[in-house]
N, C-alpha and C positions, 0 to 999 in steps of 0.2 A: 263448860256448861253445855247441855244436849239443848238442841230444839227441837221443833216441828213436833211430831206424833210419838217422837223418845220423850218427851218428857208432858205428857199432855196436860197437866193441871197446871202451868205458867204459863201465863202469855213472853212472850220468847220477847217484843220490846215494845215501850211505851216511846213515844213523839210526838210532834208539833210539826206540819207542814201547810204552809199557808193557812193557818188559823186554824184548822183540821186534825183531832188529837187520831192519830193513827197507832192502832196496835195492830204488829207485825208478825203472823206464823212463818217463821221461817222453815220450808220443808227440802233438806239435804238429798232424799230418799224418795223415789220416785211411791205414787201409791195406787196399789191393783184390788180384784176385788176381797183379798187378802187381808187389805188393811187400811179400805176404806170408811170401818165403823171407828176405827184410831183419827182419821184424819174427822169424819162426822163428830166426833166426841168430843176434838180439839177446839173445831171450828166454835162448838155450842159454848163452850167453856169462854171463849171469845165473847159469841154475843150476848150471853148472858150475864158477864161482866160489864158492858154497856146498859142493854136493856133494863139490868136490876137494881144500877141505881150505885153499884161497886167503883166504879169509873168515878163518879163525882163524888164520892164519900172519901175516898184513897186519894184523889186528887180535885178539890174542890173551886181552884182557882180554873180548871179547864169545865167548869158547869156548865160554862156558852158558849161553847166551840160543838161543831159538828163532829160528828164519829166515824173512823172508816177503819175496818177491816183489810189489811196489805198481805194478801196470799203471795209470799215469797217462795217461790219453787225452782229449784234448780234442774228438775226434768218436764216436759209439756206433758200437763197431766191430760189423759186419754180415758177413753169408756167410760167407764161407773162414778171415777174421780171428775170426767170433765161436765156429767150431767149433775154429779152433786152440786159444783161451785157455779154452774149458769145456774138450775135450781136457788140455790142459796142468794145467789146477785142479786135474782126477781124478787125474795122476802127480804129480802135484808133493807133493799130499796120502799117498801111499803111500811117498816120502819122507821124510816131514815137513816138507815145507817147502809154507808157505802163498802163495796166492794171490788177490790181490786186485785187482780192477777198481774203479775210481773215473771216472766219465765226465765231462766240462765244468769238469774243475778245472783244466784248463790255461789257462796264458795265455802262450802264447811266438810 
């Protein structure tokens, strides 16, 4: 299965961590300003799947658990990538829904 910005209309995984349903973009590929509307396009795919109501429809028994987006990257995203995701942190947080960066934990 591809992740990250190859395959951008799937959320790449659905979890549960400490009460917290966590959907995880796992990104293999670093991203430049190339194909930073790929990784923008992915991310919205994300929180619009939360925001719209798709989260608790698909899965109804996490309706009371809080939401967090896990930006999985296997390179430290730089420039145009690093202001999209602090960007995104600050709306995502006026939400409620969290955001998380993790760097070098990928291996695909």
């Amino acid at each position: 299965m591809k992740f990250g910005t190859s395959n951008p209309n799937i959320i790449d995984t659905i979890g549960i961590e400490n009460g917290c349903v966590v959907l995880s973009l796992i990104q293999g590929v670093s991203v430049d300003e190339s194909s930073i509307r790929d990784l923008q396009y992915k991310f919205n795919v994300y929180l619009s799947y939360i925001l719209d109501g798709q989260l608790e429809e698909e899965y109804p028994h996490f309706s009371s658990n809080s939401a967090r987006i896990d930006l999985l990257f296997q390179y430290e995203p730089t420039g145009i990538a690093r202001d999209f995701i602090d960007k995104a942190v600050h709306q995502c947080a006026s939400e409620g829904v969290g955001v998380n960066l993790v760097v070098g934990a990928v291996n695909v």
